[in-house]
DRENPA-3360 file (N, C-alpha, C; in nm, 2 decimals, always signed):
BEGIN
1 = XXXXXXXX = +0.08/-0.12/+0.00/+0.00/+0.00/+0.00/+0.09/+0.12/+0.00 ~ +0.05/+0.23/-0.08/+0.14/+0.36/-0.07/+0.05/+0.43/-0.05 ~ +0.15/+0.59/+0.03/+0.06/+0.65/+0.07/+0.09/+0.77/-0.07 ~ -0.01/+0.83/-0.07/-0.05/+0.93/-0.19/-0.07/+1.07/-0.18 ~ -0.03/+1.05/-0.06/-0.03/+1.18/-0.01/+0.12/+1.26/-0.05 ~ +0.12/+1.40/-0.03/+0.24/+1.48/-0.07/+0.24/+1.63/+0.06 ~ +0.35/+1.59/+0.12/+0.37/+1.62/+0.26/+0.43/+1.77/+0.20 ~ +0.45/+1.85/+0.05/+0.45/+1.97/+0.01/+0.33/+2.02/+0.00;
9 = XXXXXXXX = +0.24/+1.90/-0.03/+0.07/+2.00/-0.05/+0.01/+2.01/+0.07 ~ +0.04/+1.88/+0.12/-0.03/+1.88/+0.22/+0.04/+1.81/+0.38 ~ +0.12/+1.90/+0.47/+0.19/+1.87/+0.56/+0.10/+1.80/+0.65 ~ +0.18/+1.68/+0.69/+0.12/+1.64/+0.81/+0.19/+1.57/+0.90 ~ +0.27/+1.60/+0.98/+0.24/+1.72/+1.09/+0.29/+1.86/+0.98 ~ +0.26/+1.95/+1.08/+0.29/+2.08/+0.98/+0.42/+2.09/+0.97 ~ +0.41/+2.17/+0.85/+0.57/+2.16/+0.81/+0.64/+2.19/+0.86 ~ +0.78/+2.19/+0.85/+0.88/+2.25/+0.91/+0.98/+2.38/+0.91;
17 = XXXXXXXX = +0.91/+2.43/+0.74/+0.99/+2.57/+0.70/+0.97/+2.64/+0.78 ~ +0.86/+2.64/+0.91/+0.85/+2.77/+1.02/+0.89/+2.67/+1.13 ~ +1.04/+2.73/+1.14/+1.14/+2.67/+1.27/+1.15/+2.79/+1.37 ~ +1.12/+2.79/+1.48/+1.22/+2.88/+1.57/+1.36/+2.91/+1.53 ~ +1.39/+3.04/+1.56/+1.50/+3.08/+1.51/+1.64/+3.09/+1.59 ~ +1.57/+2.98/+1.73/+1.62/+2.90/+1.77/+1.73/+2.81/+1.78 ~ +1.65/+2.73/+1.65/+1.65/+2.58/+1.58/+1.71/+2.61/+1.46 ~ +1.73/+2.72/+1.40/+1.80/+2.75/+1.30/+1.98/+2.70/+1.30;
25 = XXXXXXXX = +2.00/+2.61/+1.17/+2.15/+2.57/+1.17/+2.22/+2.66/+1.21 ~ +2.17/+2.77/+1.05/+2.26/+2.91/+1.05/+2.16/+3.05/+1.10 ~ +2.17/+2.99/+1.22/+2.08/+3.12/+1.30/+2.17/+3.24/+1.35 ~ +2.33/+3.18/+1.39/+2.42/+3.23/+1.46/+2.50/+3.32/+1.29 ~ +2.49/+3.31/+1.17/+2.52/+3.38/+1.11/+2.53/+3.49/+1.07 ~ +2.54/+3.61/+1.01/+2.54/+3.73/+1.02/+2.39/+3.71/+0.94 ~ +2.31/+3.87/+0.98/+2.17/+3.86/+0.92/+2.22/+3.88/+0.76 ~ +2.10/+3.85/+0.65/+2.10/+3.90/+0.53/+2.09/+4.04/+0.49;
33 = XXXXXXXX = +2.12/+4.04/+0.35/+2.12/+4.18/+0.32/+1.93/+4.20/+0.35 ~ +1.87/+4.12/+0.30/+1.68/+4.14/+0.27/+1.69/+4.16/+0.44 ~ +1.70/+4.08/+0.54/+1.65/+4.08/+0.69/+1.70/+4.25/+0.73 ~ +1.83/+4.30/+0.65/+1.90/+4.43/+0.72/+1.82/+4.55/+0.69 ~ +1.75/+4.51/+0.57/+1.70/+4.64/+0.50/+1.56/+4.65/+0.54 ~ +1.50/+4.51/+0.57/+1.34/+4.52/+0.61/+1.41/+4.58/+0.76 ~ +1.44/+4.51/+0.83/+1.44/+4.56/+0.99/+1.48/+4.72/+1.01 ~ +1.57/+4.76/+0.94/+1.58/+4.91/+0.91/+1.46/+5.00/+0.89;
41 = XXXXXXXX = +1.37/+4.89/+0.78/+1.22/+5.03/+0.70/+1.17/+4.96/+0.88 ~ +1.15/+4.86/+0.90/+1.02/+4.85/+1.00/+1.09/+4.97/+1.12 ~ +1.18/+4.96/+1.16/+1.26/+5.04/+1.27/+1.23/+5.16/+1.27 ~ +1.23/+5.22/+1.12/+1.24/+5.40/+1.12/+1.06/+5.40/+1.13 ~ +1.02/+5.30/+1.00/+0.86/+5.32/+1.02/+0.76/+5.33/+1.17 ~ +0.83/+5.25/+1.26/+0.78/+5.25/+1.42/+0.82/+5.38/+1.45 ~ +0.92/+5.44/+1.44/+1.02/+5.51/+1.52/+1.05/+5.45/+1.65 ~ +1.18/+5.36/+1.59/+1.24/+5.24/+1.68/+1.35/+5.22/+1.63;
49 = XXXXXXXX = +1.43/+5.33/+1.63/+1.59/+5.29/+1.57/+1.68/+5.21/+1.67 ~ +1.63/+5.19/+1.76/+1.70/+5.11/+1.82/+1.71/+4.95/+1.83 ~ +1.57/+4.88/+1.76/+1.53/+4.79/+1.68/+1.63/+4.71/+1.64 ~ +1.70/+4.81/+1.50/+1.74/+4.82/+1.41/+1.93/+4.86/+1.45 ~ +2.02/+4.70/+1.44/+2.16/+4.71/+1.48/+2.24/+4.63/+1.41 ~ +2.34/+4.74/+1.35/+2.39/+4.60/+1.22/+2.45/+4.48/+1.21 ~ +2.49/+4.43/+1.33/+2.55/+4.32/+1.35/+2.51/+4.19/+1.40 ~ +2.37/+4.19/+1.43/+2.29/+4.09/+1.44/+2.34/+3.95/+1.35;
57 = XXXXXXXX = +2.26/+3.88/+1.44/+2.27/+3.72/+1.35/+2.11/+3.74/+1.26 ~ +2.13/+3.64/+1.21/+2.01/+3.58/+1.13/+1.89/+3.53/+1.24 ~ +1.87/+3.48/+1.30/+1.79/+3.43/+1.42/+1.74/+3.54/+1.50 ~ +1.81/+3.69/+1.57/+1.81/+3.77/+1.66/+1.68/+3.87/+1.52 ~ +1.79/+3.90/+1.43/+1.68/+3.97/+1.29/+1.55/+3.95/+1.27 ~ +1.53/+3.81/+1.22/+1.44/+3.77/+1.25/+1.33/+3.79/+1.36 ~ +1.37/+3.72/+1.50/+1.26/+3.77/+1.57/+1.21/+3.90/+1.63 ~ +1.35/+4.01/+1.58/+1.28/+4.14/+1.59/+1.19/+4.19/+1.49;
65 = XXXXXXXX = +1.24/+4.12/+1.34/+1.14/+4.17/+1.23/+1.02/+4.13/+1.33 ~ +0.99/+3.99/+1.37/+0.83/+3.90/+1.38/+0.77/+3.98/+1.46 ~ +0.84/+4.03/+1.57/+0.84/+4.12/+1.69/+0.73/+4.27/+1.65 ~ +0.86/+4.34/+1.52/+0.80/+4.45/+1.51/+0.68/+4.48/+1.42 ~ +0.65/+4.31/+1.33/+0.56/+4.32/+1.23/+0.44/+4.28/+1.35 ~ +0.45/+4.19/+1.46/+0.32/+4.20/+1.53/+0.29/+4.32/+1.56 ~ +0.34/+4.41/+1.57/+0.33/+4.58/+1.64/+0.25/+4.61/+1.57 ~ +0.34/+4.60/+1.43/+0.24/+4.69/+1.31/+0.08/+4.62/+1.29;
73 = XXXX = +0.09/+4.49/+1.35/-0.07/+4.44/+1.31/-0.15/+4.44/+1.47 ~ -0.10/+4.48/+1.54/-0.19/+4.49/+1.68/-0.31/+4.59/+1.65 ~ -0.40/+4.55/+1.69/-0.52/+4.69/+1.72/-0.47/+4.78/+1.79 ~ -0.49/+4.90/+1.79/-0.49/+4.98/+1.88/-0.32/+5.08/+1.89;
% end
């Protein structure tokens, strides 16, 4: 018996492309150019330049982008 299922269409358990940043191999990396330049527009756009530090890893970037894009979607 095979299964017929396709664990890209349809994860089961859910996938794994959303890892804690954590769990990330290359979390301890320097951030990307894309994570430097979004965290920068979110930073000035809050007025939160402090946010916004250029030596971050890839992992720490990250959860401040996740951080400051919840802000931007809070009520209120």
């Amino acid at each position: 018996m095979t299964d017929d299922t396709n664990p890209k269409l349809d994860p089961d358990p859910k996938s794994n492309t959303e890892k804690d940043p954590d769990d990330w191999v290359s979390g301890g990396d320097p951030m990307t150019g894309a994570q430097a330049s979004y965290l920068k527009t979110l930073s000035e756009e809050m007025d939160l330049p402090d946010a916004f530090e250029p030596g971050l890893d890839k992992a720490e970037a990250s959860r401040r982008i996740d951080e400051l894009k919840g802000r931007l979607s809070a009520p209120g």
